[in-house]
N, C-alpha and C positions, 0 to 999 in steps of 0.2 A: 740974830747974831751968827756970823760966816768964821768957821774956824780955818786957817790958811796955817800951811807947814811947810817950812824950807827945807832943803832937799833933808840933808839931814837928823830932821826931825822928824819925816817922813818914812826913811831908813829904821829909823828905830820904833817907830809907829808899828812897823811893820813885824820888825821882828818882835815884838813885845805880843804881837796878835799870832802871828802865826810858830813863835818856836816853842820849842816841846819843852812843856818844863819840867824840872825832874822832881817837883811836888804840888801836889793840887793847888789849881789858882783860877783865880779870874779877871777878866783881863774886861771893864766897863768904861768904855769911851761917852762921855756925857754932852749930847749935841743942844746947846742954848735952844731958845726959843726961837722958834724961823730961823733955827739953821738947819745948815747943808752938810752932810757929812762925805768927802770926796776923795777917790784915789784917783790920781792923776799923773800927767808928765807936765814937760813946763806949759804945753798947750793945749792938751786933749784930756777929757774927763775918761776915765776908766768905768767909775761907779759913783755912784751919788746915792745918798741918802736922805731924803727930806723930811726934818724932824715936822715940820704941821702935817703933812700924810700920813707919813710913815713909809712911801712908796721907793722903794729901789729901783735904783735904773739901773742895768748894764749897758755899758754904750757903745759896747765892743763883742764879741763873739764868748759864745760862754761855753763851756766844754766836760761833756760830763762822760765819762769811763762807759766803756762797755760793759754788759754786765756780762760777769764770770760766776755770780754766784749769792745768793740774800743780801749781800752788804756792799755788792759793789755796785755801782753805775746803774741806781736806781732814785728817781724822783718819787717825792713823797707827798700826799696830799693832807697835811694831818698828821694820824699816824696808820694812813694807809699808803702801799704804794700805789703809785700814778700813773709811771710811765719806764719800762727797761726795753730790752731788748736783747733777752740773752735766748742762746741759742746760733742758731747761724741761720743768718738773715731774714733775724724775725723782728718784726716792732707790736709790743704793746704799749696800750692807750687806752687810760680808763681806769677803777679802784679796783685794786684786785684781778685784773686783768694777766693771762697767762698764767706762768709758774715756772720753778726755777730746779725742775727735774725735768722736764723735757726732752726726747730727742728729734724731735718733728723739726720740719725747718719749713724758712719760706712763707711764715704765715705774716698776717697783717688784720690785728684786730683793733678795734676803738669803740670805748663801751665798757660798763662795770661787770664783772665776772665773765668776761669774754676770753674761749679758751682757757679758762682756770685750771680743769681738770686735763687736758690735753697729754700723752706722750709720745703716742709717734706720730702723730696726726701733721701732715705739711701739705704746705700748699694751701693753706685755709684764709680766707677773708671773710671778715666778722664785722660788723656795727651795729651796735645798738644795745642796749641793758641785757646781760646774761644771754648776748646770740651765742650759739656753739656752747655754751657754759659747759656743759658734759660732753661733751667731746674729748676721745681718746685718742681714737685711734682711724678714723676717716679723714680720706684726705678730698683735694679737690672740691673744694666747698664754699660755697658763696651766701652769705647771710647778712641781710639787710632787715632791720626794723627788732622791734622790743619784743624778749624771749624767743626770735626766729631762729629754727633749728636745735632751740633751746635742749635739747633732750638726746641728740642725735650722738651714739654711740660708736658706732663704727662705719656708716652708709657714707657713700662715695658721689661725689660727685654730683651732688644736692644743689638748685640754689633757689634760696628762698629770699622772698623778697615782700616786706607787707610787717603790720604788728600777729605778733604770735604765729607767721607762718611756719607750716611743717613741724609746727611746735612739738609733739611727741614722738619725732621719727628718731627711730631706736638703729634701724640697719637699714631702713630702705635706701636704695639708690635710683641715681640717673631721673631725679624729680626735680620738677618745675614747679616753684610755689611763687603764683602773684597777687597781691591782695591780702587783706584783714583776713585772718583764719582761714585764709587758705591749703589746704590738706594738712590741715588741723592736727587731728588724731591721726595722722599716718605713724606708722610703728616699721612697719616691714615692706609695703608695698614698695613697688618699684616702675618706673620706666613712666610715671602718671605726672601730666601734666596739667595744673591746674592755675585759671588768668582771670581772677576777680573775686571780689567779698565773700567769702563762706564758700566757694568753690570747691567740692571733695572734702569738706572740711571735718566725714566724718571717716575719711577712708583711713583703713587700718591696714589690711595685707591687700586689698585689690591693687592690679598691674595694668598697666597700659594703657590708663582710661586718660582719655582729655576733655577736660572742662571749659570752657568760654564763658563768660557772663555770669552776674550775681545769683549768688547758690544754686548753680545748675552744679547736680551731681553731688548735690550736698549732702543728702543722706548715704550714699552708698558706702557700704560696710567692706565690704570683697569682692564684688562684683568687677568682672575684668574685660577688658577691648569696649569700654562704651568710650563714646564721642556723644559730648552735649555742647551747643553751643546758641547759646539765647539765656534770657533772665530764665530764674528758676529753673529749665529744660534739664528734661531726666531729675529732677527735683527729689525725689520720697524712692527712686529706684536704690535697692539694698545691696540686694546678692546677686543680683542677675546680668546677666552679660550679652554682648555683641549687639545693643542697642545703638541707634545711632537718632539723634535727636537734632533739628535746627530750626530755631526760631523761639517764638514769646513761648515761654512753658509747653513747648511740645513735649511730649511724651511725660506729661506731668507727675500722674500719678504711677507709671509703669513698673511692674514689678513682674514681667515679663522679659523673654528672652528672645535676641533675635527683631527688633523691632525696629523699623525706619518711619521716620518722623520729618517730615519737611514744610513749615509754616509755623502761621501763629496760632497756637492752640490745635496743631496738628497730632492726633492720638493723645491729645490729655486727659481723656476718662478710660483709657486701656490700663487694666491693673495688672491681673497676670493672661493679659492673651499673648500669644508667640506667633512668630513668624508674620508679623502685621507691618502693612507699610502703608502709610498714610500721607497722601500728598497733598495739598494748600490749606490754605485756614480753616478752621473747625472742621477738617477732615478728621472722621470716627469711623471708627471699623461697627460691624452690627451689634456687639455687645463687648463691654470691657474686661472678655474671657476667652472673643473670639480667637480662631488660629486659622493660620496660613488663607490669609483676605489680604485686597491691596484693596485699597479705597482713595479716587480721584476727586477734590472737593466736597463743599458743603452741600448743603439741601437746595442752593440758591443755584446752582452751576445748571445752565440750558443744552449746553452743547459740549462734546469732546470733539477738537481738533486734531489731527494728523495730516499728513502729506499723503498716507495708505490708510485705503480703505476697511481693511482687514488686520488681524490679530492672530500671529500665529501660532499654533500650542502643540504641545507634544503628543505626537501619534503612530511611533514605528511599533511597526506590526511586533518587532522583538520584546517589546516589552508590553504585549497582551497577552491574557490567556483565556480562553473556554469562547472564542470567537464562534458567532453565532448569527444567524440574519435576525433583525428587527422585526418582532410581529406585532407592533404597536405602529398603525399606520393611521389612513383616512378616517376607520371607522372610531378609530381616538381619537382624530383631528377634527374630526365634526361637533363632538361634544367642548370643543373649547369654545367660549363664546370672548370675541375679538369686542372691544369696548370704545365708547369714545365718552371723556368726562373732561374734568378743570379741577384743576388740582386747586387745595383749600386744607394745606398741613396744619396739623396742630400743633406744631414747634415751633409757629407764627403767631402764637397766641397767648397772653398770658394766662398760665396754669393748665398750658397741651391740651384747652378746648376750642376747639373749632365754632364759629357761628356762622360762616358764609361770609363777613365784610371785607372778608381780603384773599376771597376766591382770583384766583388767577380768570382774566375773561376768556382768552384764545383757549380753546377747548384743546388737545391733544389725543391720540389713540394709543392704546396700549391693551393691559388685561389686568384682572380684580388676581390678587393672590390668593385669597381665599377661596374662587373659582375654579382657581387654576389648581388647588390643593385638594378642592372637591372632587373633579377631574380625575386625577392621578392616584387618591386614593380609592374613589370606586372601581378604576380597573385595576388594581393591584401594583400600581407602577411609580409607588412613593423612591422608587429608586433612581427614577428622572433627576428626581431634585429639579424641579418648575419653580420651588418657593422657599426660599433662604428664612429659616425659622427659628433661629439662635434668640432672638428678641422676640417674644409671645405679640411684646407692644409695638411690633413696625415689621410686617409681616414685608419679604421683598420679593418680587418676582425673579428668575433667569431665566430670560425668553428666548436667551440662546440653545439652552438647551430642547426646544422642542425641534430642532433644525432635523435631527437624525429622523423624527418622527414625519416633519413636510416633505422630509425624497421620498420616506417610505412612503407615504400618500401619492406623491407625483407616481412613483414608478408602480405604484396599484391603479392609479387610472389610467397610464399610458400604457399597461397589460392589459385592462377591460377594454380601452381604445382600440388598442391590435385587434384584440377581439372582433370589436363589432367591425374593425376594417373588414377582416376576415370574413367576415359573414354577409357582410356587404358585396363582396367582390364577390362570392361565394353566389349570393342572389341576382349579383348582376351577370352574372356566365348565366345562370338559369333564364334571365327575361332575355339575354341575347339566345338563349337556344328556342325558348316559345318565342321570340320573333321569327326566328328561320324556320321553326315548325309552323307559324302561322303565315308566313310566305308559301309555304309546299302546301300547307291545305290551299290556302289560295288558287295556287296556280293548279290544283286538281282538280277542285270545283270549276276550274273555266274549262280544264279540260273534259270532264264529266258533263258539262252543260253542252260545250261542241259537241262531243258524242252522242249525248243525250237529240241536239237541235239539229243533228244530221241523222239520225236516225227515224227522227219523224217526219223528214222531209223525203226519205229514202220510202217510208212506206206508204205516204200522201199521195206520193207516185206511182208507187205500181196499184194503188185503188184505185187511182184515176184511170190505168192505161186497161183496167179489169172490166170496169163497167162501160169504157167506150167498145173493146168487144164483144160484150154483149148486144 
């Protein structure tokens, strides 16, 4: 049943609902079964009411006050508010959403308890269940996802984005939160950038640090200037700083400072060593305590590439002191015995035992560490460092460093050389002067034998001429 009103009865319809009465009253319009209850002109519906739904339609523009204050120009959900807008140029959206002490402007939130607690705080964008909820007094703020930013008290220029990001930051500013729990527990930290699940998620006052990929960076507590970028990478690092990690869990367990990490699984058993940089996959420095080591790949790597042959390191004389010549020469260099074998590592094996079935067959030359350690300590010269000993279990040679020892050997044989040149020359003036002296006897002897062979011809004669006078 359609109840229809002429003009007026519609007039009076009207005012019977809307004038003020000057004693309490109620005013119950009763709509039949399947009817419609309608304000209208002679051809356009205004509002309708459809008694089977119960659903209202406005079919025109509908116009709700600004809000000025608890009771004005405010939508209700319940008996909760919904939706106002008070302030200057702010809209809430959501239960409880905002508040109606404010003097912050410019915000835009949607979501329950968003911005509730707010006073001077402007320029904020909020969604999601309680993002910004305590917020005072920070402005410049961008908050996406459920309890994001949730806690943030006065820190500026935040934007978090993800469920629970930045969830306890109190004052930190100028952060980047992307992802589920992404910098999480930040309270104070500032200027940290964090982009995927559990990312920094435990950072509290550390600065500066930026995260990449699933909980990389996830435990650190304070630790400040790291850069992690790969799954879990810088993962369990706390307090320590100026790390920089990329790739599958490099720098995994690092609780060192100063550390570069480049691969997958590059310095992940480095705990507190410093100053370590470690380049391609399963690149590991000699022990997870070592310091100031770079280490170029894994145990599998044949060859290092370059365009230059050499490597150059620092050597101005200004910064030596108690300079001194080398008296660790040839008769050091003889005792090192040069080797040729086939490598057969025991980190090729299950349980780091070797048996021989996966001996390399091209044999290779080099030297034994332990040799080379024997060496240098029975001449007293463990200060070569020939054998990198951080690790008792993987003893490593630095064959570089016998270099100063092979000149001093060269230029000890090429002194004994001069030498013997010297003595050479020395004896060859002497066989050129017994040549010339065995020329002159020579030539004496022929003259001693002419004197001699004319003398006896001299006296052959006058016996001859003695006994023909007779």
């Amino acid at each position: 049943m359609k109840i229809k009103l002429h003009n007026t009865g519609k007039l009076i319809l009207l005012l019977l609902m809307f004038a003020t009465p000057v004693f309490s009253q109620s005013i119950i319009n009763t709509v039949g079964t399947d009817g419609v209850f309608a304000i209208k002109d002679a051809t356009n519906n205004f509002l309708t009411v459809s008694q089977t739904t119960g659903l209202v339609n406005i079919l025109r523009t509908f116009r709700l006050e600004n809000t000025f204050n608890s009771t004005t120009g405010i939508m209700f959900k319940g008996a909760d508010r919904f939706m106002h807008n008070y302030g200057a140029n702010n809209m809430f959206m959501g239960i409880s959403s905002g508040n109606f002490t404010m003097t912050g402007t410019d915000n835009t939130v949607t979501g329950m308890n968003t911005l509730r607690n707010n006073t001077t705080g402007y320029q904020n964008t909020a969604m999601g269940l309680n993002a910004l909820s305590d917020n005072v007094s920070g402005s410049y703020m961008t908050a996406f996802g459920y309890k994001s930013l949730s806690s943030n008290y006065n820190g500026f220029y935040n934007t978090a984005l993800g469920y629970q990001t930045l969830f306890t930051n109190y004052g930190g500013s100028y952060n980047t939160a992307v992802g589920s729990w992404s910098l999480y527990n930040n309270t104070n930290g500032h200027s940290n950038t964090a982009l995927g699940m559990n990312t920094l998620s435990q950072n509290t006052t550390g600065i500066q640090n930026t995260a990449v990929g699933y909980s990389s960076l996830y435990a650190n507590f304070n630790g400040n200037n790291n850069t992690a970028m790969g799954f879990e990478s810088l993962r369990f690092t706390t307090t320590t700083s100026q790390n920089t990690a990329v790739g599958y869990r490099s720098l995994y367990n690092n609780q060192g400072n100063y550390n570069t990490a480049l691969g997958h699984n590059a310095g992940s058993t480095i705990t507190t060593g410093a100053n370590l940089t470690c380049i391609g996959i399963d690149a590991a420095p000699s022990t997870a305590t070592a310091i100031d080591q770079v280490t170029l790949g894994n145990g599998f790597v044949q060859s290092l590439r370059c365009n230059v042959q050499t490597i150059s390191s620092l050597s101005d004389m200004r910064d030596k002191k108690n300079i001194t010549d080398l008296t660790l020469g040839l008769d050091f260099l003889m005792k090192v015995k040069p080797r040729q074998f086939n490598w057969d590592k025991r980190e090729w094996y299950e349980g780091n035992k070797s048996d021989g079935s996966k001996m390399k067959e091209t044999p290779t030359a080099g030297f034994i560490s332990q040799e080379l350690d024997e060496v240098q300590t029975n001449e007293n010269a463990d200060w070569l460092n020939l054998v990198l000993k951080d690790n008792p279990e993987k003893l490593e040679a630095t064959y570089g460093n016998l270099l100063p020892v092979i000149v001093k050997a060269i230029q000890e044989l090429k002194t004994e050389n001069d030498k013997l040149k010297m003595t050479n020359e020395s004896l060859a003036s002497e066989v050129e002067s017994l040549k010339e002296m065995n020329e002159k006897i020579i030539k004496l002897e022929k003259m001693v034998n002419e004197i001699t062979s004319g003398k006896q011809t001299s006296l052959k004669s006058k016996t001859t001429n003695l006994s023909n006078s007779k």
